[in-house]
C-alpha positions in Angstrom: 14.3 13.6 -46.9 15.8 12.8 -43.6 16.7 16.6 -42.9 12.6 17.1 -43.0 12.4 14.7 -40.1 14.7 16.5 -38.4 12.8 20.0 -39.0 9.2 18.4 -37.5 8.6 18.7 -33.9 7.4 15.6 -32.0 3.9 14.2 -31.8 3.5 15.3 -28.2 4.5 19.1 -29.3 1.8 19.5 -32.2 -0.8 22.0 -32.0 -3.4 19.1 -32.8 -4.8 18.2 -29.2 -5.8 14.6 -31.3 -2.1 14.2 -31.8 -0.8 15.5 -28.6 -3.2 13.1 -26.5 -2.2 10.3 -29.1 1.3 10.6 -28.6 0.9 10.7 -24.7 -0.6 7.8 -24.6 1.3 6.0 -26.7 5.1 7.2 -27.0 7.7 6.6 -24.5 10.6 9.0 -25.4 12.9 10.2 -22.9 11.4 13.7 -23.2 8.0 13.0 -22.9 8.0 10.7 -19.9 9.5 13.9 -18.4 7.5 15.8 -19.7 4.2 13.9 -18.3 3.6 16.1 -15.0 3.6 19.3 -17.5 1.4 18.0 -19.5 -1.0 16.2 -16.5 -1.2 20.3 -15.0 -1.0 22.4 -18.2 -2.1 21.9 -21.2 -5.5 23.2 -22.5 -6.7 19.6 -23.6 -8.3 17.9 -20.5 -8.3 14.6 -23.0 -4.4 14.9 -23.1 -4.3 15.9 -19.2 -6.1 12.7 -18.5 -3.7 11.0 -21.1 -0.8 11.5 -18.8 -2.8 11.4 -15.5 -3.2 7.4 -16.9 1.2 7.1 -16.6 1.6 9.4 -14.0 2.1 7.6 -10.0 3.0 10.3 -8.5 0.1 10.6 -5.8 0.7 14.7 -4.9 0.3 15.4 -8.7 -2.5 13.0 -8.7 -4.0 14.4 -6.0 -3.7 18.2 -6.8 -5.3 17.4 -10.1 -8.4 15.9 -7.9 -8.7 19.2 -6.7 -8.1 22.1 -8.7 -8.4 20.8 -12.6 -11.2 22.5 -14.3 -12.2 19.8 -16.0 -14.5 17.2 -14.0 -13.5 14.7 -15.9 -10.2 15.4 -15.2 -10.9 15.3 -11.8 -12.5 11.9 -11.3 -10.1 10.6 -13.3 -7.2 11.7 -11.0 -9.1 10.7 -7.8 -9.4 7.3 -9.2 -6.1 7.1 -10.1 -4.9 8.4 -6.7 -7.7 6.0 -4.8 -5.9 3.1 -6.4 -2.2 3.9 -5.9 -3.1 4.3 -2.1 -4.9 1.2 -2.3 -2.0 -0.8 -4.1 0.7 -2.4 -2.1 2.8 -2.2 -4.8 3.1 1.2 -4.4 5.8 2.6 -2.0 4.1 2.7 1.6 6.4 6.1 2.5 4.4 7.8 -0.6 0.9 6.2 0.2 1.6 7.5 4.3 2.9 10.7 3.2 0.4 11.8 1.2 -2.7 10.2 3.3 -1.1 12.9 6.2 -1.6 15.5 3.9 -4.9 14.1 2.4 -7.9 16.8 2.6 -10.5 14.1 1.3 -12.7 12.6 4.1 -13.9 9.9 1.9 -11.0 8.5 0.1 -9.3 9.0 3.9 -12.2 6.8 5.1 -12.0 4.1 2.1 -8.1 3.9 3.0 -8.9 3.2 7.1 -11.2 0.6 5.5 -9.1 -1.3 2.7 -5.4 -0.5 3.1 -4.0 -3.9 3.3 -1.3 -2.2 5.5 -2.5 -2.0 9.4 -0.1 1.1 9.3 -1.2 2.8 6.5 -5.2 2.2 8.0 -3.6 3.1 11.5 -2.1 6.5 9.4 -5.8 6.9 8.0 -7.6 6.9 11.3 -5.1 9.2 12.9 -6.7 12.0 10.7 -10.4 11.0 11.0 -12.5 12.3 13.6 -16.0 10.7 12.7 -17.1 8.6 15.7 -19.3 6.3 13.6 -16.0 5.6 11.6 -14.3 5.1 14.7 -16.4 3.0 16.5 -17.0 0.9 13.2 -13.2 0.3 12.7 -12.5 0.0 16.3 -14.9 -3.5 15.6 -14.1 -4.6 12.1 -10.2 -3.8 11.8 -8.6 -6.6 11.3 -5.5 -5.6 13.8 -6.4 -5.9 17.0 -3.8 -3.4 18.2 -5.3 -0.9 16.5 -8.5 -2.1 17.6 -7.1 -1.4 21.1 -5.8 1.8 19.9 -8.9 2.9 18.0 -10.9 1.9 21.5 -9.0 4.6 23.6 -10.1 6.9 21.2 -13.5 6.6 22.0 -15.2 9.1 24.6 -18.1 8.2 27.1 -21.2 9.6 26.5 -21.8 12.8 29.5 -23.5 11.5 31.9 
């Protein structure tokens, strides 16, 4: 009986979506971990995409899927994901500032100028906001007063 295991494809490879998203969630083989950004873009199942969305920390994957997957679900579930990976100090600060200078989200851009524990991460934030309200509101409330100073010379006189 042991050659009929062999001859059976893995849980993640089955043509049952219930299988597939089972198997993502809950395996941890070599070849699926790797397999996880494959799964998170392609296949058909949004319940399986959001399976490995859940394992996935890479924040450009997380947040393409934010933008283009056709499922809305799918999407919120990425944007969450990504919102709290920027959020978390635990996550590499090179990954959080490189992807929140290529991040095309105003309001996830605005929760990171207001949350970040990191004054350089919120300093990274503000650099791409334009909003005077926001400007003006950080340029009182942040925490950092450098940036506060910073934030200050950003702001314009009214025309007389």
């Amino acid at each position: 009986m042991k050659w009929l295991s062999l001859l059976s494809r893995p849980a993640h490879e089955s043509a049952d979506p219930k299988k597939r998203a089972h198997a993502i969630e809950h395996e941890n083989s070599a070849e699926l971990i790797q397999r996880l950004p494959d799964f998170a873009r392609h296949d058909r199942d949004a319940t399986v995409r959001m399976n490995a969305l859940r394992r996935i920390d890479d924040l450009s994957l997380l947040a393409d899927r934010a933008r283009l997957d056709a499922s809305a679900e799918v999407r919120a579930l990425a944007q969450s994901r990504l919102r709290q990976l920027l959020l978390d100090s635990t996550t590499a600060m090179v990954q959080r500032q490189r992807q929140v200078r290529v991040l095309d989200d105003p309001a996830l851009l605005e929760e990171v100028a207001r949350q970040a524990a990191e004054t350089d991460l919120r300093r990274a934030a503000m650099e791409r906001i334009q909003r005077p309200g926001l400007i003006f509101e950080r340029c009182l409330k942040d925490p950092d007063p450098v940036l506060r100073a910073e934030l200050l010379d950003r702001i314009e006189e009214p025309a007389q």
